[in-house]
Structures are given as structure tokens and as C-alpha cells.
C-alpha positions in Angstrom: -42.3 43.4 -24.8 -44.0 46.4 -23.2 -44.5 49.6 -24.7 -42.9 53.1 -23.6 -46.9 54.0 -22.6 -47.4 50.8 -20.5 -44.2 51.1 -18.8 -45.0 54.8 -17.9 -48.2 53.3 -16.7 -47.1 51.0 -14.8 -44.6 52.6 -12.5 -46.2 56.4 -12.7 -45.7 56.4 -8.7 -42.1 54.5 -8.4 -40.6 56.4 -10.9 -42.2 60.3 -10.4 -38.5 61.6 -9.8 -37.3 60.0 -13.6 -40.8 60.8 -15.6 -38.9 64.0 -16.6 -36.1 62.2 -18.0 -38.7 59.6 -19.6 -40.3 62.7 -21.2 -36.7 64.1 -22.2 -36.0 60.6 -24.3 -33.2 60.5 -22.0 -33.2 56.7 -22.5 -31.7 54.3 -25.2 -34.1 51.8 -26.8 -33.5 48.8 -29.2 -34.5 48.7 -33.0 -38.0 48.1 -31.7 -38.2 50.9 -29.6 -38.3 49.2 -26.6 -36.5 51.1 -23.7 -33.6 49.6 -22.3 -31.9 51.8 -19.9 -32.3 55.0 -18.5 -28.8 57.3 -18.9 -29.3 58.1 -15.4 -26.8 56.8 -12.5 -30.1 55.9 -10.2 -32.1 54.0 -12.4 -32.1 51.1 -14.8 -35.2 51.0 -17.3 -35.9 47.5 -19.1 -38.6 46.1 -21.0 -39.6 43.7 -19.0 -39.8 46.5 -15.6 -38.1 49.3 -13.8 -35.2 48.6 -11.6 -34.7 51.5 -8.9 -31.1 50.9 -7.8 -30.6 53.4 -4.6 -27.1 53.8 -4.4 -26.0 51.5 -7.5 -24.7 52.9 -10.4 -25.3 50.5 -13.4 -24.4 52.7 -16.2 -26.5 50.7 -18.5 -23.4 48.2 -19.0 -26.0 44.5 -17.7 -29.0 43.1 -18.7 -29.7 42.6 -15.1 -29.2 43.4 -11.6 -26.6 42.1 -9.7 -25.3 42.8 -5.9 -22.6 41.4 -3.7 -24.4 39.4 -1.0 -21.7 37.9 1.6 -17.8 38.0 1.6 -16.1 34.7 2.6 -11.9 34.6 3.5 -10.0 31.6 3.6 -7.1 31.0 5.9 -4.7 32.3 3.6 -6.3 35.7 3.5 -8.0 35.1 -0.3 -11.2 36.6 -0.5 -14.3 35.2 -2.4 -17.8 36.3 -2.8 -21.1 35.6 -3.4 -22.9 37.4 -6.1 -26.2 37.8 -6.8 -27.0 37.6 -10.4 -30.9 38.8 -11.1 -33.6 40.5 -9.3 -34.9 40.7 -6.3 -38.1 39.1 -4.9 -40.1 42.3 -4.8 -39.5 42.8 -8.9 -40.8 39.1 -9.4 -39.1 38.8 -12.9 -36.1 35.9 -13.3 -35.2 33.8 -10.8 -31.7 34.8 -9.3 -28.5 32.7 -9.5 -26.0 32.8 -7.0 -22.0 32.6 -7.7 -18.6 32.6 -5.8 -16.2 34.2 -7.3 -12.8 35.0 -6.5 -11.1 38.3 -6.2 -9.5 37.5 -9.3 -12.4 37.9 -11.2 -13.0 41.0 -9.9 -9.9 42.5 -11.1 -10.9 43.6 -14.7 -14.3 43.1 -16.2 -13.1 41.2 -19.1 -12.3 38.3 -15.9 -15.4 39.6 -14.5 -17.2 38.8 -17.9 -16.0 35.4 -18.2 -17.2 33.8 -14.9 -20.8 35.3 -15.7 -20.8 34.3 -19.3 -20.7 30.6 -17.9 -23.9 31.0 -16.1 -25.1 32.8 -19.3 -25.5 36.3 -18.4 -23.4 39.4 -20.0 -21.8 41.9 -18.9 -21.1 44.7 -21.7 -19.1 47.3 -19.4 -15.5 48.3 -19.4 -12.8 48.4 -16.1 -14.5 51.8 -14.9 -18.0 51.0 -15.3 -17.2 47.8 -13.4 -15.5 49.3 -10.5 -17.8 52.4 -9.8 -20.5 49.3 -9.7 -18.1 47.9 -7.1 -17.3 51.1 -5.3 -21.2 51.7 -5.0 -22.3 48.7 -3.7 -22.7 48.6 0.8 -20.6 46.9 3.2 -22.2 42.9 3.6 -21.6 40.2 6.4 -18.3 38.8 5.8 -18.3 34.6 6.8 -15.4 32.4 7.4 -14.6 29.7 4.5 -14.7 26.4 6.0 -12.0 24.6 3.5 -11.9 21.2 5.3 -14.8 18.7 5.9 -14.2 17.6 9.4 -13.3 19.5 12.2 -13.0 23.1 12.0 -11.8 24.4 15.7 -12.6 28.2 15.1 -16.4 27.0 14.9 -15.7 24.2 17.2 -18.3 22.0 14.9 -17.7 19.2 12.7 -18.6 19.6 8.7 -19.9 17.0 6.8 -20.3 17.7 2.9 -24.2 18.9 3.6 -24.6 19.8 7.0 -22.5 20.8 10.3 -22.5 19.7 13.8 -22.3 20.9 17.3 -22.3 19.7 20.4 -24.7 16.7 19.0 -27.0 18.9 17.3 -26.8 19.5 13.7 -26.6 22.6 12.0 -28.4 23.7 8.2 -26.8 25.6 6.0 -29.0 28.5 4.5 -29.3 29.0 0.7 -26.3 30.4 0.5 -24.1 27.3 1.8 -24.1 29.3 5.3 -24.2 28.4 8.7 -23.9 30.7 11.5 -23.1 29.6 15.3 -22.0 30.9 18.3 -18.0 31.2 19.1 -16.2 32.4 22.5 -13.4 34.6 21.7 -11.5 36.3 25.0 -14.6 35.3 27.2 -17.3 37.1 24.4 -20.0 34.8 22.8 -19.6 36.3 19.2 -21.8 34.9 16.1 -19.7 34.0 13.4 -20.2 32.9 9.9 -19.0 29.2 8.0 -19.1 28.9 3.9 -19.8 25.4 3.0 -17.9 25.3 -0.2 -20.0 21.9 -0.9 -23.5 23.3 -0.8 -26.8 23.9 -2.7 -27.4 27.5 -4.0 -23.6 28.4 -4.8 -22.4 25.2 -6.9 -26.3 24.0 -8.1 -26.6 21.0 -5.5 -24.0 19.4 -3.7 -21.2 18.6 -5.6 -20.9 14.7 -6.6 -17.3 14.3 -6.2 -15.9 11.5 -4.1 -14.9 14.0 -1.0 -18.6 15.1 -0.8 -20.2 11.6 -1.2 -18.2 9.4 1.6 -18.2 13.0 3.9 -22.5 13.3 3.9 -24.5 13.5 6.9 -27.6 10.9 6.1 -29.5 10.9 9.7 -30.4 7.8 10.9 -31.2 7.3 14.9 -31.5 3.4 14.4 -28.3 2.9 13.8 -25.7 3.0 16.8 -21.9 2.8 17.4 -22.9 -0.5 19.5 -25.3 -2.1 16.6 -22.3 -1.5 14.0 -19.7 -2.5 16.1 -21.3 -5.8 16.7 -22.1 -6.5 12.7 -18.4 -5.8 12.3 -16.7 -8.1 14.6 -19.0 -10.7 13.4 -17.8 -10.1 10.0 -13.8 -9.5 11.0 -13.7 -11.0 14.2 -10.8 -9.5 16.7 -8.9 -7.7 13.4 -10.9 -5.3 13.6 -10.3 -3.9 17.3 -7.5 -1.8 16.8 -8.3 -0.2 13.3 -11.7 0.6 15.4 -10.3 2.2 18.0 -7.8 4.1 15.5 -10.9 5.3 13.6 -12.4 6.5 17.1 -9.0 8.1 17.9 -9.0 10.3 14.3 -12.1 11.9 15.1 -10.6 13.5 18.6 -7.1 13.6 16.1 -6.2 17.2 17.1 -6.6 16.3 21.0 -4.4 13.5 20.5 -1.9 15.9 18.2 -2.4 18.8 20.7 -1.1 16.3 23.5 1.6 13.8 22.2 2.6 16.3 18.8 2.3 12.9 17.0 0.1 10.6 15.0 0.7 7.4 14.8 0.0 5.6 11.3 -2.2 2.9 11.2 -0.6 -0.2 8.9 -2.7 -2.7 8.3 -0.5 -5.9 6.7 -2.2 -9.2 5.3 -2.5 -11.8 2.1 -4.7 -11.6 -0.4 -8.5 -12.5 0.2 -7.6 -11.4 4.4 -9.8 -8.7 4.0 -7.4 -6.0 5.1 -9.0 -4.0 2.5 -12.5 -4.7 3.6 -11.6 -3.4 7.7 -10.6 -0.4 6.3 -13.6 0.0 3.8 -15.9 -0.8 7.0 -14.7 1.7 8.7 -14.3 4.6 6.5 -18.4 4.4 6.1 -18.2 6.1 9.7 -17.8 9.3 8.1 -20.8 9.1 5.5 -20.3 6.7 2.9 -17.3 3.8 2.2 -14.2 5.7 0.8 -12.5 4.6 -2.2 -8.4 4.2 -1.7 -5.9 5.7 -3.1 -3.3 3.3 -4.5 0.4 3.7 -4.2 0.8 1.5 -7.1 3.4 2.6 -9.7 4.7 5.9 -7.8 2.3 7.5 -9.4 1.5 9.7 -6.3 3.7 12.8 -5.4 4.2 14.3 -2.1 2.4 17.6 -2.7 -0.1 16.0 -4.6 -0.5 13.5 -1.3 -0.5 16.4 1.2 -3.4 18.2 -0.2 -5.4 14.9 -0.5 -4.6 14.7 3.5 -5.1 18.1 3.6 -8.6 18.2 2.5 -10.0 16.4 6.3 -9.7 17.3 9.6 -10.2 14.5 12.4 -11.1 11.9 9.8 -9.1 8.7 7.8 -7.2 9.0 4.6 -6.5 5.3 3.2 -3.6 4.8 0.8 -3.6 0.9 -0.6 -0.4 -1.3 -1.6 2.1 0.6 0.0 5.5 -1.2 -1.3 9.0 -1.1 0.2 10.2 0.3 -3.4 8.1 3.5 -2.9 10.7 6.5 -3.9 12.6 8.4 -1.3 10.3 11.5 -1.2 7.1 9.5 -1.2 8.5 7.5 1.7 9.6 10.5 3.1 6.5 12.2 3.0 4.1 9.6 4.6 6.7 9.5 7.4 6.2 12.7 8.1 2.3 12.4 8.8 3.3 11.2 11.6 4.9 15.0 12.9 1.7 16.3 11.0 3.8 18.0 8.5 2.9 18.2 5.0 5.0 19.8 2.4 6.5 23.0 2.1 5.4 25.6 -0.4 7.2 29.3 -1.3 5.5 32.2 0.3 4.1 34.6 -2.2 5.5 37.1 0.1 8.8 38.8 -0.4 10.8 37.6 2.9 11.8 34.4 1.2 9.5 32.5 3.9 8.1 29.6 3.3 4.4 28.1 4.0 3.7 24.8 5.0 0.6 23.1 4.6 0.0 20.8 7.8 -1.6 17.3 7.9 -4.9 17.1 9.6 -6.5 14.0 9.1 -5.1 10.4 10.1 -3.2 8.2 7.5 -4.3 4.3 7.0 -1.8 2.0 4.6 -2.7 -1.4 3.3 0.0 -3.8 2.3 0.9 -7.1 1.4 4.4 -6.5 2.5 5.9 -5.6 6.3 7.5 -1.9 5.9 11.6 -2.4 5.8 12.6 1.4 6.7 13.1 1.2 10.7 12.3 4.8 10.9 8.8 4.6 9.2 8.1 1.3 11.3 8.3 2.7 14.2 5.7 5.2 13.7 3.0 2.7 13.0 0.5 0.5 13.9 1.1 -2.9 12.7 -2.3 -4.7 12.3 -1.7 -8.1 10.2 -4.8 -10.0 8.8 -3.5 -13.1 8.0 -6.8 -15.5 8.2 -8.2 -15.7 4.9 -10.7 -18.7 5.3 -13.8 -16.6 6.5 -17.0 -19.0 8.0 -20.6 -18.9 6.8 -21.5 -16.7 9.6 -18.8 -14.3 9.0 -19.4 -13.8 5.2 -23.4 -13.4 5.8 -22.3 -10.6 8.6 -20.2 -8.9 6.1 -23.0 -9.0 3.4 -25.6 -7.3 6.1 -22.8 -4.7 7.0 -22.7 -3.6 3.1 -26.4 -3.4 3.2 -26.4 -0.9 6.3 -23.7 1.3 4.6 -25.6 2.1 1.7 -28.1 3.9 3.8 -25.1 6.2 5.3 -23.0 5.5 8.5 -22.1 9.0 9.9 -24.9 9.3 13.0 -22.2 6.8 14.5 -19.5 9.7 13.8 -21.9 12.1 15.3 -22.7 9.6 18.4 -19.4 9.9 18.9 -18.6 13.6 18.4 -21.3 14.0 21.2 -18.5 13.0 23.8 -15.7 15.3 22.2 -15.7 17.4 25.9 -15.1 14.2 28.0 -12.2 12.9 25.8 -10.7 16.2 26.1 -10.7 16.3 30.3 -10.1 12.7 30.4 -7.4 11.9 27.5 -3.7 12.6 29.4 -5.3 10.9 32.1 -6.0 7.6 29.8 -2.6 7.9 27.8 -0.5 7.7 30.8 -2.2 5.0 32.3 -2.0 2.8 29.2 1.8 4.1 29.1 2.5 3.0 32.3 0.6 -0.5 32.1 2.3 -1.2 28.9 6.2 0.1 30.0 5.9 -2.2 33.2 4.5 -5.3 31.0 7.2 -4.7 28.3 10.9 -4.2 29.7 13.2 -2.9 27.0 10.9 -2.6 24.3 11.1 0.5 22.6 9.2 3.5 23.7 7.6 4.8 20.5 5.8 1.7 20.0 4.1 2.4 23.7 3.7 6.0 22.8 1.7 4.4 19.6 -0.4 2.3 21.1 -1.0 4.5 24.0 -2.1 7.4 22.0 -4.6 5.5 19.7 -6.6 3.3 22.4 -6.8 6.3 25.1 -10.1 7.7 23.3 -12.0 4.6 22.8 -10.4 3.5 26.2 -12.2 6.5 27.8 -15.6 5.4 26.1 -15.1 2.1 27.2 -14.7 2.8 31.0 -17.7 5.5 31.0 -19.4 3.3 29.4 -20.6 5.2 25.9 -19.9 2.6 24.3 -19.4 -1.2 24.3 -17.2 -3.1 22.4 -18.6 -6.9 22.6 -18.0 -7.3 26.3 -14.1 -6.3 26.1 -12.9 -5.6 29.2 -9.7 -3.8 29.0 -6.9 -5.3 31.3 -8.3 -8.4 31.3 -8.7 -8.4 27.5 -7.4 -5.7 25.5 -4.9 -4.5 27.7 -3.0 -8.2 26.8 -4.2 -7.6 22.9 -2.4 -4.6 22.8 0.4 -5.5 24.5 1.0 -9.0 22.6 0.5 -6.5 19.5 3.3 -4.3 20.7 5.7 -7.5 21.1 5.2 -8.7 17.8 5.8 -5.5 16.0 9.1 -5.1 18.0 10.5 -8.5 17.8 9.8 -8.4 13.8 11.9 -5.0 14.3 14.8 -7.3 15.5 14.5 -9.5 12.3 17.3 -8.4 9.9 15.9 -7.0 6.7 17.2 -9.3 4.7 15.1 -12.4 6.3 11.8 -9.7 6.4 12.3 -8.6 2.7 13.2 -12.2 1.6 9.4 -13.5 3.5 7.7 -10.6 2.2 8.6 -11.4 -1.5 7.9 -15.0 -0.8 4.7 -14.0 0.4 3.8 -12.2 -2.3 4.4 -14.3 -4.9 2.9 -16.9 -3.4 -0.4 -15.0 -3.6 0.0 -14.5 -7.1 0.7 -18.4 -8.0 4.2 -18.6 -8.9 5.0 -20.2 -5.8 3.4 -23.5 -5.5 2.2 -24.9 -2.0 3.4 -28.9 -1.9 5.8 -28.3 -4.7 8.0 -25.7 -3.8 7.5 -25.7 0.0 5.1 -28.2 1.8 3.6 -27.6 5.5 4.1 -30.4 8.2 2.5 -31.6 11.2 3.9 -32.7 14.4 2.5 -35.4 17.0 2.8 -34.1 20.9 1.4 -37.1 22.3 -2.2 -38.1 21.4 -2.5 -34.5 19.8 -1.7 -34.0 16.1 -0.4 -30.0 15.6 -1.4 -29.4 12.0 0.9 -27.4 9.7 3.6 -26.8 12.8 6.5 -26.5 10.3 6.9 -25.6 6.7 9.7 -27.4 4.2 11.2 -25.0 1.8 13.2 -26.1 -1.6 15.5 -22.4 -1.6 16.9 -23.8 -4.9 12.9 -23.4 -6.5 12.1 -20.1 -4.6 15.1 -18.3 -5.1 14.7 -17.8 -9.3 11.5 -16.5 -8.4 12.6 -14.2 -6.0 15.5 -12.8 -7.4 13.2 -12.1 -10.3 10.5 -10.4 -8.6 13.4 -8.6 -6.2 15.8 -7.6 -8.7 18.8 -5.6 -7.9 18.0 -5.9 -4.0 18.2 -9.5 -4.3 20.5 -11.1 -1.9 22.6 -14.2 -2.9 20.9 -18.2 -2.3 24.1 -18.5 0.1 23.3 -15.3 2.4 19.3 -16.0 2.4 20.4 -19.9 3.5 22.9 -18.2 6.5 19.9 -16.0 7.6 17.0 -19.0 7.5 19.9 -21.0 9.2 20.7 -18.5 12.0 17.0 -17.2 12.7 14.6 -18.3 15.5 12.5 -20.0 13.3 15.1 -22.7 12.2 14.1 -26.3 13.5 16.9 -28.7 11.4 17.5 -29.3 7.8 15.5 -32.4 6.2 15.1 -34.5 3.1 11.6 -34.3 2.4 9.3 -35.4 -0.7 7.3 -32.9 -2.8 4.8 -33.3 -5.2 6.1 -33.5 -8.5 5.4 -30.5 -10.9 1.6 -30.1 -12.1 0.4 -32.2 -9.7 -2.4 -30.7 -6.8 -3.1 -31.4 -3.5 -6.8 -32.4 -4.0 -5.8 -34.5 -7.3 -3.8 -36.9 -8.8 -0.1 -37.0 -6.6 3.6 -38.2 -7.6 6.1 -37.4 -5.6 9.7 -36.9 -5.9 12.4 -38.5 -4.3 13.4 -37.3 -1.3 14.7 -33.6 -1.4 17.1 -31.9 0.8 15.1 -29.1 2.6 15.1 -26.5 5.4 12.7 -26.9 7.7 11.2 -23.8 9.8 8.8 -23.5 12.7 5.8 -22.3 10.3 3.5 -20.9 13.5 6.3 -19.0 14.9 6.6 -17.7 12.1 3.0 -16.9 10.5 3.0 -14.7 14.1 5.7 -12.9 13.9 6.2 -12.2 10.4 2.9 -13.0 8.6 3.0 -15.1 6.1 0.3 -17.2 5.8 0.2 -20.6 2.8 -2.9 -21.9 3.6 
């Protein structure tokens, strides 16, 4: 360490004003004699240098400098900042560290000593030396704290985890996890200030959490919304159309919301190995990388906990996997209200007994092996089914080259899209009540909401489409998707007519079926059917109710209806063609091996297309 002599030397010329006090020993040292601090209010003396602080008043309480360098609010009025923790560039001594901290740990310096301990500096002073520092130090910029990736309207820019961007250019933060740009408030261009909560300086590199990683920005001009699309249909074929245009419709969702107050909930039903999961996966990558779901598995999940999940996106997806029909009340209740945009409700710290409510922002995907059974919650959906779980070479080898392109980083096709944000705004009313009126004149007497739905989600991509940013392999929309959309409209509301006994008893059936307990050619057989010279394969399917219902009493336990009611409902429904003794294969025996078969066994036979279509079972 440097002597009292050689720090005279040094700074002779900064420190003219203090020599006196030098002279006076108005200083403490250590053991060593080394000078530590100056008992002056202007100056701070160290070892290793002289500090000249202006206006700050360090009292002698830090081992360092440290200054306030920006303030950031939130939206509920909480107030962080950023300090500065070392020296400035002109002293050339340690390399300054940057924190956020909250007003909180402002409030006392024993707070204030805790959050600096953990970047390993200390602060020895007490309350008052702590908040003359505070009182001393200028005014600085204050910047807005952009809480959600996605869209932030205020800025009018979309934030990834690293960057942000506007109008199709993209925006760095500065060291300090900043980005300024330009906003129009009353007619006034005015530069504003965004706090990326993710980045560099402030948290030591952007932080590796799952939110971060699937929301980066990785810049890549090769890849287009065209070239992906493409690559995707190969790998999903036409089951992917609507969940694409869904994921199109959530990154304009606040357009959409602005317009219709509504949502609509994209549910995406199908058997195992259907790859209703992998669609979903696919298209999440838009955003940066694939996001992982969130299972509903166990009602583990609880509403709050669920709205700040949703809460954390603006204009983006949120994916929620095995959504059951035995989900409890307020769960249920909750994802209904997505739909509204409502989140849950929270007491105001305030004293007028209000109450805050944090809103939904981003757009809610479900995966399920089961149809939904709550009328009210259907109706606010999407129903997608992925039934087809035999996938060709070609597709498989498509999928495999569509995992290889999303580990390089998908979101220049969210940006390619983002680029057209103003047209979807002039054009969207336009589009929605077009599709409304094409589908109300094709679909007497179907219920409205499902138009509203369908509406609503294809008007952005629909817009796209006909200005032609963007092709979707050659799909023309009234000769092509208009009748898609419309035939998936009809199926969702016929299956609405089905009475939720016959749904819940197929859904079950399903299910276990999937998981083996149900045996195809033992307990329920499919049949063809000769129309002329033509052979229909597997037109009907044989059911034994005597073998399925132990099972699914089992699996649905209280709710389980009687064998007598679920025989009037098969009876009664559409799909019933006449009641048949046919033979199975005896127990343990396979359809590729060695085959006895009982004697012939009374049976119900049902259509098994009809009903694959319309309620989605698939035993193949």
C-alpha cells in the first residue's frame, strides 16, 4: 500500500484545498498507518487513491464509492435502482459492479448492507450516514421497467429476453439492461426509457431461466415464416393449420382483445403418439427457443400461481399439457377466464378495501387426451384433434430437420411477422367480419361463439394471406380454408350436442385404451364393409360393454354411470348401426400372432368413422 508521502505526491494539485487537513492528521489510518479516510464531508482518502466526491458526503462509512445511476418504476408504482458499486473510469482502480435494488433496501442500512454484502462489498455506516449519502446524491434519468417479454404498448416494441424490437428493426440494450426509443404521447415525440430486467450488466449475463431461454432473439435472415411453415406441414400435415394461425393471432393478441374483449383458447385434443404435443412444441420455437409445458397433472397448479405464469408474456403462447375433466373447480374456473383476459384478484395494499387484478396477456394452449365436458369452457375454445398417429417416412424425416432448425433459434419469423403489426391493425375488423359473415351464412343455427372463435383467430393470418406476406403451401382461403374452418366449426358443435355421459364414457375409453388395458380384437374389434367392388376398412367397431365397463368404472370412479345407462346412450346415439354377435380373439392372443377365437359374442356395433370424426377416438 502507498505511503502518507506518495499519496501527498501524487495528488499535490487534486487535493490543494485538503493538504491542510492532510497536514492537520485530520485523517484516520489503519494499524499500518495507511490513510483511510479523510474526516472531511468532500473527500474520501484511501490507500490505493484519492476520491474527490463533489457533492457526496461519504462520512468514511465504505470502502468504495458508490452512486445511483438510473431509477426504474414498475407499473405498480415500486421503484428500483441501479447502483453503482466502485469507481469511476477516470480513477482506473476496481472495476465497477452494477445492482438493482429495491426501495426496500434502501430503507435502513442494515437492508442496505445485506444486498451489498452479496456482491461482497461492505458498508459500515449507520441509518443517518446512509441517508445524508442518499440525500446528497443528484437527480438521474428515471426509465420505465419493462416486466413482460413480449409486447410492451407504452414503447410500442416487442422484448425478447436480450434485445427489443421496433417497427422491424432491433433495438440493444446498453450496459445497463437499457433501451431508449422514441414514444408519441398527446401528438409529442418524447424519448423514453425500457429496463430489461433480463440483461447483462445488472444480473451478470442473461439470466438462464426457462422464460429467458425460449423468449431470445438469435438473428438469422435465412430462415423465413414461408421456409418454416413448409418444414412444418411436411412434418404435421393439415393439423397444424389452425394452431399456426392461432400462434400468428397471439402475437397481434391485444388487437384481437382490443376488438372482440375475448381470446379464444386453443385446445388441441388427440391419442397418444398423435403428436399434439409436438404441434405445439413447433410452434412455441417462434418466440426463440421450444417452450417446455406446464402440466396440469395432479392439481398441482393454483390459479394465482397460473396467472402470474400467463402474466409473465404479452402477445405470445402459454402451453399447459393433460388438461383433465377432473381439474378442481377454481382451476377450471380460472383457465375459463383467460378467455375474458382476467386473471386473479389480489387485495390492494391501499386502504379503500379495493382490489387489484392482475390481467392475462398472453394466449393460452391446452393439450389433452380427453374432449373438455364443461359446456361453458368448450365453448370458448378451439378444438383441434390429432387423431393420426401412423406418421410416413417423409413426415418423420421433416420433423427431424424441423428440430435441427430450432436449435439455432426461430424468433426472426416472430419478428417477420411483427414487421406487419400496422397493417393487421387497419385491416383486422375488416377480416373478422368477413370471416363472421362467411361462416354464419354457411352454418345456420350453430352457435355464435364458436364463429366469434374461429373468426377472431384466422383474421390475422387471413390478412397475411390475402396481401400476400405470407404463404401458407398454396391455401387458398374460400376455396380451402374457408371449408377447413367451417367443417372444424361443425364438428366442435355437433360433439357439443353429444350428452356428456356418451363424451365422458369415449373419452375414458380412449384413454385407457392408450395405456393398454383395453385390448384391440379382444375387447372391441374394427370391421369392414363391402360397397360394391370397394372394401371400406375399419367402417364399424364391435364393442363387448360387459369387458369395458370394469375398466371404466375403475378409471372413472364415482362419476361412473351404470352398464344399463351407457348401453341406452350407445343405443340411442347417431353412431348406433345394430347389435351383433361377433367373434373376438380369445384372451392373450395378438393380431399379428397366434389367433383363437371365441364363440360368437353378443355385441354393439357402431359406425367407427362417424365416430373417430366427431368424437376422436382413434384404435388403430
Amino acid at each position: 500500500m502507498k505511503s502518507i508521502e506518495e499519496v501527498k505526491a501524487a495528488f499535490a494539485n487534486s487535493i490543494a484545498k485538503t493538504k491542510e487537513n492532510i497536514d492537520k492528521k485530520e485523517y484516520t489510518t489503519d494499524d499500518d498507518g495507511n490513510i483511510l479516510y479523510l474526516n472531511t464531508n468532500s473527500v474520501k482518502i484511501t490507500a490505493e487513491g484519492v476520491y474527490i466526491n463533489g457533492k457526496y458526503d461519504w462520512y468514511g462509512v465504505a470502502e468504495f464509492p458508490f452512486k445511483i445511476r438510473h431509477l426504474i418504476r414498475n407499473s405498480d408504482d415500486e421503484v428500483f435502482r441501479i447502483l453503482q458499486v466502485g469507481n469511476d473510469k477516470e480513477l482506473k482502480l476496481d472495476e465497477p459492479i452494477f445492482i438493482k435494488l429495491s426501495n426496500k433496501e434502501f430503507s435502513s442500512a442494515a437492508k442496505f448492507r445485506t444486498a451489498l454484502y452479496k456482491q461482497q462489498r461492505v458498508f459500515l455506516g449507520k441509518d443517518d450516514d446512509l441517508f445524508k449519502i442518499l440525500n446528497a446524491m443528484p437527480a438521474v434519468p428515471e426509465s420505465i421497467f419493462a416486466e413482460k417479454l413480449g409486447w410492451n404498448n407504452e414503447a410500442k416494441a416487442y422484448f425478447f429476453s436480450n434485445v427489443a424490437v421496433k417497427d422491424g428493426k432491433v433495438l440493444e440494450p446498453d450496459e445497463f439492461g437499457l433501451v431508449k426509443t422514441t414514444v408519441t404521447e398527446d401528438g409529442k415525440n418524447i424519448e423514453k426509457s425500457f429496463f430489461m430486467p433480463y440483461v447483462d450488466s445488472i444480473t451478470g449475463g442473461v439470466k438462464k431461466d426457462d422464460t429467458a431461454e425460449s423468449f431470445t432473439y438469435f438473428e438469422n435472415k435465412d430462415i423465413t415464416f414461408n421456409k418454416w411453415f413448409q418444414m412444418l406441414y411436411d412434418a404435421h400435415k393439415h393439423y397444424c393449420i389452425f394452431p399456426t394461425c392461432f400462434a400468428i393471432a397471439s402475437i397481434f393478441r391485444d388487437i384481437l382483445f382490443e376488438e372482440l374483449k375475448f381470446m379464444p383458447i386453443l385446445y388441441v385434443k388427440g391419442v397418444r403418439g398423435s403428436g399434439k404435443s409436438s404441434i405445439i412444441r413447433n410452434l412455441t420455437a417462434i418466440f426463440g427457443k421450444p417452450q417446455r409445458e406446464v402440466s396440469l397433472k395432479g392439481n398441482q397448479n393454483t390459479p394465482k400461481s397460473m396467472a402470474r405464469m400467463m402474466n409473465q408474456k404479452s402477445n405470445a403462447l402459454v402451453w399447459l399439457d393433460e388438461y383433465h375433466n377432473d381439474i378442481i373447480g377454481n382451476v377450471q374456473g380460472m383457465l375459463q377466464s383467460m378467455y375474458d383476459g382476467a386473471g386473479y384478484q389480489k387485495a390492494s395494499f391501499s386502504n379503500d378495501n379495493k382490489v387489484d387484478t392482475v390481467d392475462v396477456q398472453s394466449s393460452l394452449v391446452l393439450t389433452s387426451n380427453y374432449l373438455p365436458e364443461n359446456e361453458i369452457f368448450y365453448t370458448r375454445t378451439i378444438l383441434v384433434q390429432a387423431n393420426e398417429t401412423q406418421k410416413t417416412t417423409e413426415q418423420r424425416d421433416a420433423y427431424k430437420r424441423l428440430i435441427e432448425l430450432e436449435r439455432g433459434g426461430l424468433s426472426q419469423i416472430c419478428v417477420e411477422l411483427l414487421q406487419y403489426r400496422t397493417l393487421i391493425e387497419k385491416r383486422f375488423k375488416e377480416m373478422y367480419n368477413v370471416l363472421f359473415s362467411y361462416f354464419f351464412n354457411l352454418l345456420p343455427g350453430v352457435d355464435t361463439r364458436f364463429l366469434d372463435n374461429m373468426a377472431g383467430m384466422l383474421a390475422p393470418a387471413m390478412i397475411l394471406l390475402d396481401e400476400k406476406k405470407i404463404r401458407m403451401v398454396n391455401l387458398d382461403f374460400f376455396e380451402e380454408l374457408g371449408k377447413m374452418a367451417a367443417d372444424n366449426i361443425k364438428q366442435q358443435f355437433d360433439i357439443l350436442q353429444e350428452t356428456s355421459v356418451t363424451l365422458e364414457f369415449w373419452n375414458i375409453i380412449q384413454v385407457l385404451f392408450d395405456r393398454g388395458f383395453i385390448k384391440k380384437g379382444q375387447d372391441l374389434k374394427l370391421l369392414n364393409e363391402t360397397a360394391g367392388d370397394k372394401v371400406l376398412y375399419d367402417q364399424y367397431v364391435a364393442i363387448r360393454l360387459g369387458r369395458l365397463y370394469v375398466p371404466y368404472a375403475k378409471e372413472a370412479g364415482n362419476r361412473a354411470k351404470s352398464q344399463q345407462e351407457i348401453s341406452e346412450e350407445l343405443v340411442h346415439s347417431e353412431f348406433f348401426v345394430c347389435k351383433k354377435d361377433v367373434r373376438f380373439l380369445q384372451d392373450g392372443d395378438t393380431l399379428d400372432g397366434k389367433q383363437n377365437f371365441t364363440n360368437p359374442t353378443s355385441s354393439i356395433i357402431l359406425d367407427y368413422q362417424k365416430l373417430s370424426k366427431k368424437v376422436g377416438i382413434n384404435f388403430n
